[in-house]
N, C-alpha and C positions, 0 to 999 in steps of 0.2 A: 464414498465418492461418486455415486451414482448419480445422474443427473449434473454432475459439476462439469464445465469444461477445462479447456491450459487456459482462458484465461482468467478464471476466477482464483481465488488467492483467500486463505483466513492469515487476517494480521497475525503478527505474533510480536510486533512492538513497534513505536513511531515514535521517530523522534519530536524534538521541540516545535522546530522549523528551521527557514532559512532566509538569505537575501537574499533582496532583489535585486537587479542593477544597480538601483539607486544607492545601495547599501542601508536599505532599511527592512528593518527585520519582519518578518511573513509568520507570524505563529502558524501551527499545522493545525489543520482543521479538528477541531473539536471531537467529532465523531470517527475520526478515523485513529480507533485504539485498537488495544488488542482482545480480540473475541470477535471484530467486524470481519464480516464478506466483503470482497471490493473485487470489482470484475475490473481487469489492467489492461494496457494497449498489447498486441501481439508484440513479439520477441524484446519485451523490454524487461525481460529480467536476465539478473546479474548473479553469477555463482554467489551461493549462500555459503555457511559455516560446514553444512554436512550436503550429503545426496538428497535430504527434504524440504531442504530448504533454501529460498533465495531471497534476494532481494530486489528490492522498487525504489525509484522516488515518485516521490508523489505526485508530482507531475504525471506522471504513468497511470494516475489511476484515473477510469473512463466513470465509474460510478461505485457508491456505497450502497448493495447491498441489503445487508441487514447490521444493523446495531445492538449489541446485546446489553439487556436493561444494568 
């Protein structure tokens, strides 16, 4: 964890997507799976399953990172 800050994050799973207002559906970005860096907006995470983990939506994420091949 050296080097990382609170706001950087390794995925660990992303959903489909979601809708818009309009109700028309938003697939999730392509690159944002699991093994991605994504650096998030401050305090926008949400208690996760245990103490390591939490969660996002996507909306929250400020930028990807790195993508792993």
């Amino acid at each position: 964890r050296k080097g990382l800050t609170n706001q950087q994050a390794l995925v660990l799973a992303a959903g489909p997507g979601d809708y818009d207002a309009e109700g028309d559906f938003v697939p999730m970005d392509p690159d944002l799976k699991p093994g991605t860096w994504v650096l998030h907006r401050a305090f926008s995470r949400k208690p996760g399953f245990d103490d390591h983990t939490f969660l996002l939506h996507a909306d929250d994420v400020v930028a990807i990172l790195s993508v792993e091949p």
